[in-house]
N, C-alpha and C positions, 0 to 999 in steps of 0.2 A: 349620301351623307353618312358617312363611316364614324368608327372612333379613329380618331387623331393616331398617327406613327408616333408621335412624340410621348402619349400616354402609355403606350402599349408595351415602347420602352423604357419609359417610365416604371411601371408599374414591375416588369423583367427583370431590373435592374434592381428594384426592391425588393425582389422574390431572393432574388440571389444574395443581398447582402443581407435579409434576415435570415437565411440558411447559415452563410458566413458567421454571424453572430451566435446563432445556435448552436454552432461547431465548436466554437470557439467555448461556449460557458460548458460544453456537454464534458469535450474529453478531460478539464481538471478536474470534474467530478468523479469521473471514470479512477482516475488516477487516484485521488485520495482515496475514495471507498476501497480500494485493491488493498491500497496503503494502510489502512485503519482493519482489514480481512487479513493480512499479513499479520501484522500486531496483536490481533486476538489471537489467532491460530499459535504465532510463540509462545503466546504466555500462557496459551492450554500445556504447550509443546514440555515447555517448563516446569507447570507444575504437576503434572506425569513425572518429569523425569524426578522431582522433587519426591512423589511419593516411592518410585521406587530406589532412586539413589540413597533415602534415608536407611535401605536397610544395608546400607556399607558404606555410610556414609559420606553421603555426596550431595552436597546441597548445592543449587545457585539459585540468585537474590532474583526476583523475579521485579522486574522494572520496566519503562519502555524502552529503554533502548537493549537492554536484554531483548527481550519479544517481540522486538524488530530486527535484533539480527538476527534471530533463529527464525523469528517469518520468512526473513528473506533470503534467509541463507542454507534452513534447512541442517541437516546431519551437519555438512561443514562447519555452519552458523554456532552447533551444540558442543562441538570439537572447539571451535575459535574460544568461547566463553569458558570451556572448560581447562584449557591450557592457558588461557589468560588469570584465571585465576589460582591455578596452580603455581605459575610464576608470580602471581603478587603474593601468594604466602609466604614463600621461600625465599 
């Protein structure tokens, strides 16, 4: 007098798809918090560059989606925002 074949996988079958469900709630957290560590990291990125572009004058507007392109984009990111607004002045 065993436990049943039927519970056993049963119970297997539950392991596995509360794992599945674990997976599944873990990696968008993962995602956003990157997403949200990118985002501060710009708008550090930013206003550094603010304090020292103020002394030859170079300002940019520090926003989210500023601080997310330069989170995510890096030098590039500071390049992209800076030739973008160069061109919206002119």
């Amino acid at each position: 007098m065993g436990i049943p074949f039927g519970v056993v996988i049963g119970y297997a079958a539950g392991l596995v798809l509360l794992y599945l469900v674990g997976w599944l709630l873990l990696v968008p957290l993962k995602k956003l918090l990157k997403f949200i560590y990118n985002g501060i990291l710009g708008g550090i990125i930013l206003w550094v560059l603010n304090l020292v572009g103020g002394l030859i004058n170079v300002r940019v507007a520090i926003n989210p989606i500023t601080a997310l392109i330069v989170g995510f984009l890096g030098v590039p990111g500071i390049i992209l925002i800076l030739l973008l607004q160069f061109i919206l002045e002119h």
